[in-house]
C-alpha positions in Angstrom: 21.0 9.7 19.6 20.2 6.3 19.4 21.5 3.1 18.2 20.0 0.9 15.9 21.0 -2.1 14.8 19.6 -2.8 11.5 17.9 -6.0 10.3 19.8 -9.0 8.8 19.3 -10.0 5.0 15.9 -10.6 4.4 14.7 -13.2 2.1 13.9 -12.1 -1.3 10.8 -10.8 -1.8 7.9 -12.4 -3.4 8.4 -12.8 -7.3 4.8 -13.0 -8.9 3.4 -14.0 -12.3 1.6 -11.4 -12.6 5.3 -8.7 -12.6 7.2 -12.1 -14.4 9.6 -10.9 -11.4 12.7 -13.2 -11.3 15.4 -13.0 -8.5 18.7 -13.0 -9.9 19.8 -16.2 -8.0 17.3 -17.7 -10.0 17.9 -16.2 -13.1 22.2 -17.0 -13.6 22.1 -17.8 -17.2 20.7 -13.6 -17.8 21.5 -11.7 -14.7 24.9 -13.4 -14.2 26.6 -12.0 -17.0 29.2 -9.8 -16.4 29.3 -6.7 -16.8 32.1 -4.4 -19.3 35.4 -4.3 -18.1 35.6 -7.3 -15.6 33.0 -6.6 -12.8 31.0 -9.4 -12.2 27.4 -9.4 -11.3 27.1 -12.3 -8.3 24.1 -13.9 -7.1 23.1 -14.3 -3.6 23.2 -18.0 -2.2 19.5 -17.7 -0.7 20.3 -20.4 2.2 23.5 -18.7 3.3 22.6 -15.3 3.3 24.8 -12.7 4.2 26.7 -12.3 7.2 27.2 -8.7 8.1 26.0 -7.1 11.0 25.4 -2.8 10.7 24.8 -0.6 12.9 23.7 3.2 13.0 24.1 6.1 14.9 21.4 8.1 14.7 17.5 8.6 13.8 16.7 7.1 10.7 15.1 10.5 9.2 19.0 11.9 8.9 19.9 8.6 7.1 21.9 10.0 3.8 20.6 8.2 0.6 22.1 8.6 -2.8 20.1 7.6 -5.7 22.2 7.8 -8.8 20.4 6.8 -12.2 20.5 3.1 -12.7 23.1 2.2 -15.2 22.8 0.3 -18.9 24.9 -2.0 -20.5 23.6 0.1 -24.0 20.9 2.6 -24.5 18.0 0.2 -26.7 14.8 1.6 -27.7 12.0 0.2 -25.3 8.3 1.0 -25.1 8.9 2.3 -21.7 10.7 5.1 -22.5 11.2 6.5 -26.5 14.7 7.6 -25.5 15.8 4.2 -24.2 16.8 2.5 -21.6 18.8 4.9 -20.3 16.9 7.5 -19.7 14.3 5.0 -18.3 17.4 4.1 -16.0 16.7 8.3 -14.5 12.9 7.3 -14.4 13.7 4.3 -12.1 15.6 6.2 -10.1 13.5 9.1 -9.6 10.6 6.8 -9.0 12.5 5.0 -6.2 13.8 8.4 -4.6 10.1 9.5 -4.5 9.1 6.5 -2.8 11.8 6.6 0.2 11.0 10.3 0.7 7.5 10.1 1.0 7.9 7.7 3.1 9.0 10.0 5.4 12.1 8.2 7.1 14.9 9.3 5.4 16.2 12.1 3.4 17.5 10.7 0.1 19.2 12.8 -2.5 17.9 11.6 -6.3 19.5 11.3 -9.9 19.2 15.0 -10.9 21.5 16.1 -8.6 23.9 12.9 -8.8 26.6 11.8 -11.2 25.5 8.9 -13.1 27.7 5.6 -12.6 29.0 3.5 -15.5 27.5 0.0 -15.6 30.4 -1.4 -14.4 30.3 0.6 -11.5 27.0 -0.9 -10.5 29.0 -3.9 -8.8 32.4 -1.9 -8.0 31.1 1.7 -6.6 33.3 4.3 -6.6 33.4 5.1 -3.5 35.3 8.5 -3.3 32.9 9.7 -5.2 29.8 9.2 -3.0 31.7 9.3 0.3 32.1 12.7 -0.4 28.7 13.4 -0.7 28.0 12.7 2.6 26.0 9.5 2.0 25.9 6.7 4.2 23.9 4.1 2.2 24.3 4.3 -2.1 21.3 2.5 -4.0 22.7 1.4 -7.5 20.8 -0.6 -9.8 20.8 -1.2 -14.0 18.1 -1.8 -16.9 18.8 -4.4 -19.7 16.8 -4.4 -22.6 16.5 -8.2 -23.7 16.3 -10.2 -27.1 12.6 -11.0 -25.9 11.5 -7.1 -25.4 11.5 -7.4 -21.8 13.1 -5.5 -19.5 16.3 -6.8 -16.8 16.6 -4.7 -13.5 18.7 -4.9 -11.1 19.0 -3.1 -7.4 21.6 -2.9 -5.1 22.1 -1.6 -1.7 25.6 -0.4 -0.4 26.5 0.5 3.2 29.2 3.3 2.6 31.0 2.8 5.7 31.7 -0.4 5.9 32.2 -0.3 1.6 30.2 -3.4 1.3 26.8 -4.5 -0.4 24.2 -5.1 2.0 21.5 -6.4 -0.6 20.4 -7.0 -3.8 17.6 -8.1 -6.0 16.4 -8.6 -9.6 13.4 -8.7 -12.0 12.5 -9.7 -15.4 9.8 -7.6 -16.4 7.5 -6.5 -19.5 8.1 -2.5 -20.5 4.7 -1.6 -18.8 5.8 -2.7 -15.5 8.9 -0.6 -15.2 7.5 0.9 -12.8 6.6 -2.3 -10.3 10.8 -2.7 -10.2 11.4 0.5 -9.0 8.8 0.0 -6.4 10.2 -3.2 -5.3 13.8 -1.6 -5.6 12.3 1.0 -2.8 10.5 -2.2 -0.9 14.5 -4.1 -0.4 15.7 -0.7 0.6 13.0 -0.2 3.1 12.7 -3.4 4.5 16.4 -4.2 4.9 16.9 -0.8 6.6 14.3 -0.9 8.8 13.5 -4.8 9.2 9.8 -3.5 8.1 7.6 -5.4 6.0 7.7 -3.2 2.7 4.4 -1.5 1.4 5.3 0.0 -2.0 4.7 -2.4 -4.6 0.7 -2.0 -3.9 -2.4 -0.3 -5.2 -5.5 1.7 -4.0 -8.8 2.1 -5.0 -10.6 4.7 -4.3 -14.4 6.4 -5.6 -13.2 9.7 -7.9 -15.8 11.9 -7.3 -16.8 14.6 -9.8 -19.8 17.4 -10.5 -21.8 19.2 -8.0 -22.3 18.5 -4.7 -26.0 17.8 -4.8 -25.4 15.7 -7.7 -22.2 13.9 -7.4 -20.9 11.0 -10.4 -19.0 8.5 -7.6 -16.7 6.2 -9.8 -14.5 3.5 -8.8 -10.7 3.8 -9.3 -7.4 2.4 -9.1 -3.6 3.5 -8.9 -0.3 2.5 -7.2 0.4 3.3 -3.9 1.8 7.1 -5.0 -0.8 7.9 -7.7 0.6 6.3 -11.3 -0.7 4.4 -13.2 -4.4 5.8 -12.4 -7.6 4.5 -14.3 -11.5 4.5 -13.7 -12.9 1.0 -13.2 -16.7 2.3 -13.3 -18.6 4.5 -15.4 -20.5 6.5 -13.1 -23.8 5.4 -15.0 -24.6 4.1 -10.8 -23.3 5.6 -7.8 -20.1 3.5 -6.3 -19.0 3.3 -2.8 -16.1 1.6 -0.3 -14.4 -0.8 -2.3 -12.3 -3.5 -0.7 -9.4 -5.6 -2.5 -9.7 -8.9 -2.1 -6.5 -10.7 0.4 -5.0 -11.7 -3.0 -5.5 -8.3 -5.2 -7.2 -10.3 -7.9 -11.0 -8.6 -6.9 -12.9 -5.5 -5.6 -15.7 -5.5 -3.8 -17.7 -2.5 -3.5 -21.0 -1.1 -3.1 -23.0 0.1 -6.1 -26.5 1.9 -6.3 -28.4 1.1 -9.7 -31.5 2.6 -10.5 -31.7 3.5 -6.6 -31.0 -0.2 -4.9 -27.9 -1.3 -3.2 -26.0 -4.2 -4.8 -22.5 -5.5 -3.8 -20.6 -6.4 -6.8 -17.3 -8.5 -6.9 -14.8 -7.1 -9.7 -12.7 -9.2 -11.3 -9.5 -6.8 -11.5 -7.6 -9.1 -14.5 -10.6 -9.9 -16.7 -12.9 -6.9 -16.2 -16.0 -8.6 -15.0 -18.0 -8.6 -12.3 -20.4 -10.3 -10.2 -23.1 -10.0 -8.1 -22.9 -11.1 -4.4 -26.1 -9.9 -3.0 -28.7 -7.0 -3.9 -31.8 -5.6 -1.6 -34.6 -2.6 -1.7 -33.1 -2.4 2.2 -30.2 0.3 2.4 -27.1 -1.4 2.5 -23.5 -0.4 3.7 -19.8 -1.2 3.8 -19.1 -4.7 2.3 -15.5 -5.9 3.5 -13.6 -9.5 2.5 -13.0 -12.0 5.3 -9.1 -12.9 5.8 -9.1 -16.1 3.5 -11.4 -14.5 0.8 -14.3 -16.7 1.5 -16.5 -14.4 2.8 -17.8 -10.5 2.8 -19.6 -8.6 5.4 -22.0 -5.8 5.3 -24.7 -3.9 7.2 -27.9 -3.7 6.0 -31.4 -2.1 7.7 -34.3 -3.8 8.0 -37.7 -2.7 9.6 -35.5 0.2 11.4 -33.0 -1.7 12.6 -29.5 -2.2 11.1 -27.1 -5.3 11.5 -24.2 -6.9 10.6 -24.5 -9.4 7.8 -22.0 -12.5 6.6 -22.4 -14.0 2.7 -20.2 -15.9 0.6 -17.9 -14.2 -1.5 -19.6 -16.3 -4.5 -22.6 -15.2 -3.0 -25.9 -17.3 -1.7 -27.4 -16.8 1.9 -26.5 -14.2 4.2 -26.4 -15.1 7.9 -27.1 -12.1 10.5 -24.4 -11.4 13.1 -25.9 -9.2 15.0 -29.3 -8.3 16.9 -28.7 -5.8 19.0 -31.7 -2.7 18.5 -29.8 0.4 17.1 -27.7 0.7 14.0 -24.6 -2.0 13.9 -22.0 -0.9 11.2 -18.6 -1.1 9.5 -17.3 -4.6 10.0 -13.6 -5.2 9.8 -12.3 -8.6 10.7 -9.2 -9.0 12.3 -6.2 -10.3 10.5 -6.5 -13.8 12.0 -10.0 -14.3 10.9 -11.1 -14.4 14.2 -13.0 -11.3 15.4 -14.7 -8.5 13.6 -14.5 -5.0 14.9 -17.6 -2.6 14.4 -19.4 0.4 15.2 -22.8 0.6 17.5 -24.8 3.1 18.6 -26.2 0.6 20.7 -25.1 2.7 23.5 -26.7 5.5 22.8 -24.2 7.1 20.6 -21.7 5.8 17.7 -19.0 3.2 20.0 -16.7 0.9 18.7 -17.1 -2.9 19.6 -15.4 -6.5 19.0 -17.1 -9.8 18.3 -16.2 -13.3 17.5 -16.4 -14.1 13.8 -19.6 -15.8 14.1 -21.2 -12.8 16.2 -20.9 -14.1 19.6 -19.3 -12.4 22.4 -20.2 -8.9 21.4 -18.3 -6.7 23.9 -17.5 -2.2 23.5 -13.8 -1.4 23.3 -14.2 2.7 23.2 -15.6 4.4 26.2 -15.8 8.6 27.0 -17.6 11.6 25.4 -16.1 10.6 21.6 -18.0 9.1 19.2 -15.9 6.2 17.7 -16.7 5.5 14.2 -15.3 3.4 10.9 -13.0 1.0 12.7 -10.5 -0.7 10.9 -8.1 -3.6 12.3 -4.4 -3.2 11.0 -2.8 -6.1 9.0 -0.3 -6.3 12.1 -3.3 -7.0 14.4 -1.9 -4.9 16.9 -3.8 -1.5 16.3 -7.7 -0.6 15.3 -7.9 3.0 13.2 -10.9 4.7 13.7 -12.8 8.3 12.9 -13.2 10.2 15.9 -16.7 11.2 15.2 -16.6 14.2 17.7 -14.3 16.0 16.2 -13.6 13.8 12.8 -10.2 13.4 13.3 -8.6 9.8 12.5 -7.6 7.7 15.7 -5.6 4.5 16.7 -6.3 2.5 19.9 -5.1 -1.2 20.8 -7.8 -3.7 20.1 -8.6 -3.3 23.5 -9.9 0.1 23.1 -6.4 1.4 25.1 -3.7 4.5 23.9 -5.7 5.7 21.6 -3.9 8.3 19.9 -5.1 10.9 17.3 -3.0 11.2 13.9 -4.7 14.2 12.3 -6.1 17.2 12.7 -7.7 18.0 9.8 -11.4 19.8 9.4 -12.8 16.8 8.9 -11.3 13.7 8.0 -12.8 10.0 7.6 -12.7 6.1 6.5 -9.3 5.0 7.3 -7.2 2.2 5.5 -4.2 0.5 6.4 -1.1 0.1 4.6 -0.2 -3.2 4.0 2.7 -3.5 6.5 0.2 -1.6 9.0 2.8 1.9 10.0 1.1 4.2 7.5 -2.8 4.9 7.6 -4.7 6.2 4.7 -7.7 8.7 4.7 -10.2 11.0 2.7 -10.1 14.7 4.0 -13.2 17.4 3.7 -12.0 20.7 2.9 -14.0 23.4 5.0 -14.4 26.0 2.3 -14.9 23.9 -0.5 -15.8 21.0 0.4 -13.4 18.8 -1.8 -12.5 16.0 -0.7 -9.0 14.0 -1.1 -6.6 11.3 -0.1 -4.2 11.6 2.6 -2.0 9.5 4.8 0.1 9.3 7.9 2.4 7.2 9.4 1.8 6.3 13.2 3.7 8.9 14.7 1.1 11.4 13.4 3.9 12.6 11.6 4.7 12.6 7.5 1.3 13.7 6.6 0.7 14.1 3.0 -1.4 14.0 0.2 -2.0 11.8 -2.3 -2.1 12.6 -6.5 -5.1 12.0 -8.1 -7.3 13.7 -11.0 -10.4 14.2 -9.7 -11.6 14.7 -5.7 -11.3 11.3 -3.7 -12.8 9.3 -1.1 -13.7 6.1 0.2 -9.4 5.1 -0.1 -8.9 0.7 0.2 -5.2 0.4 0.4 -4.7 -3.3 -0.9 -1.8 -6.1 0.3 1.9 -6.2 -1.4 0.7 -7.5 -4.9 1.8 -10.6 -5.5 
């Protein structure tokens, strides 16, 4: 057994335009009214924080969780949910229990199998009745249908044995981003259990592949991070490959094939336009953003030899980072901006290696039999994933090319992405028999492997940052 001692209050999370996310200490005059029969919904004083110090015995995995469904003040008709705004208050629930179980580190018990608290139990639990439950922390949160048609919700986390709140947060948000609360009701719990950086509230794009296998339609498409909210960006008129958000989730970039040459295309994820960075006859490969946004590599092959290319993210002149005769591939820049990692077979087979930014001081990382393919450098900075292209299994080794450590053993699985707090990498996996292919992920342990929801076969996965 071990003993953990977990985080102290974080700071509230980010509160974007684009979820009209308000935190309830800055919202007193419509989150700080209180409740029926005297309980009284407090805010947080944001400088102060909150003094409590908790400790648990025991792996996290065996942490109890209740989810009840989140309480209303009165059931109101709202275009998220025909029956109202209490039965949206199961949805948010059941949404928020999915999310901590997938997750993988703890064991949380939903609203179907819970009594549902009155609304003035949201800020006075009961706590007989979930102490006998065996639950060590209680999530209780409520959903307020407002004057303007939005929507009020609130989350709060309870530590059962001390009988106190550890957290809470609130957001002010249209019907149609219900959903965005209850992942940012699953991001507090996270984070202020694990003193993580959360990873819920965020999307991925992917290509949905359909149709034969000699004659596959490869479309770009988008969902949050566990499958909802799913829709096709491209037609499939041109063939569309590893996409890339953009450091702040406004744009894609991804590779697209039209009548037969490569062009890199920008996608404007609000308005629905796009444009184009760069085009060439010359095959090109694997566009990725730069840190601050100002810049996207790519491979491309000229006379024979392929390299490692830097353009503006507006696009105009490309400027070669690479030289070396063989085929230079798959840039991925560090999180500092600083170095790019990328595979070579320079060698004389597929190796990973580390430059500068500006190509200099091109050095390998991965030495042995393995082929090392499809690096990508973790938001954390600390880890690079990679395929092992021996036996196409994913990989993580230090930036120094140290510990690596395989994650899967699939039959043959490829092109890993990071989740945005960097503990849970994302994948596409072959089937041998059938040769479908879909989205998987793991967490670093090589543990909590599962797949992902989505209509139509999947690969190419691009796990985007905490949207804002």
């Amino acid at each position: 057994m071990i003993s953990r001692i977990l985080a102290p209050l974080l700071a509230p999370l980010l509160t974007g335009a684009a979820l009209i996310a308000i935190p309830l200490s800055a919202q007193n005059q419509d989150l700080g009214e209180a409740p029926p029969e005297g309980g009284v919904i407090e805010t947080v004083d944001e400088g102060e924080g909150l003094n409590v110090s908790v400790s648990y015995e025991g792996r996290l995995d065996d942490l109890g969780i209740a989810i009840p469904a989140f309480a209303t003040d009165r059931n109101v008709p709202t275009p998220a949910n025909q029956s109202g705004t209490s039965a949206l208050g199961l949805e948010l629930a059941r949404v928020i229990t999915s999310d901590l179980r997938n997750n993988g580190l703890f064991k949380p018990t939903g609203p179907d199998s819970l009594p549902t608290p009155s609304y003035s139990e949201i800020t006075a639990p009961a706590w007989g009745t979930w102490s006998s439950r065996n639950a060590e922390m209680l999530v209780h949160g409520y959903v307020r249908g407002r004057s303007d048609g939005k929507l009020t919700i609130g989350c709060y986390l309870y530590d059962m044995a001390l009988r106190d709140e550890l957290v809470r947060e609130g957001w002010v948000v249209p019907p149609s981003d219900w959903r965005r609360a209850a992942h940012k009701c699953a991001d507090l719990v996270y984070s202020r259990l694990t003193g993580e950086s959360p990873f819920f509230d965020s999307r991925i794009a992917y290509i949905a592949e359909t149709g034969p296998k000699d004659n596959r339609t490869k479309r770009l498409a988008i969902m949050d991070s566990d499958g909802a909210n799913h829709r096709f960006i491209t037609t499939g008129r041109s063939t569309a490959l590893t996409p890339r958000y953009s450091p702040d989730y406004r744009q894609l970039v991804y590779l697209s094939y039209v009548d037969g040459n490569p062009r890199i295309y920008v996608y404007d994820v609000g308005t629905g336009s796009q444009t184009l960075v760069t085009e060439s006859a010359n095959p090109t490969f694997a566009p990725r953003w730069s840190p601050d946004g100002r810049y996207i590599l790519y491979s491309m092959a000229v006379g024979g030899n392929t390299d490692i290319y830097r353009v503006p993210a507006t696009g105009g002149q490309s400027v070669r980072l690479t030289d070396a005769p063989g085929i230079d591939i798959g840039g991925s820049f560090s999180p500092d901006g600083r170095q790019i990692v990328f595979e070579s077979d320079r060698s004389g087979n597929q190796q990973c290696y580390v430059m500068n930014a500006d190509g200099t001081n091109q050095r390998r990382i991965s030495f042995g039999s393995s082929r090392c393919a499809t690096p990508e450098w973790s938001p954390r900075g600390d880890q690079i994933a990679f395929t092992n292209a021996s036996n196409f299994n994913i990989y993580v080794m230090t930036p120094s090319g140290g510990n690596a450590r395989r994650l899967t053993s699939g039959w043959q699985d490829e092109a890993p992405t990071w989740s945005p707090n960097g503990r849970i990498v994302q994948f596409f996996r072959t089937e041998r028999n059938s040769g479908n292919t879909g989205l998987w992920q793991v967490d670093l342990t090589g543990e909590n492997e599962r797949q992902l929801p989505t209509p139509v076969d999947g690969s190419d996965p691009a796990w985007g940052p905490i949207l804002p």
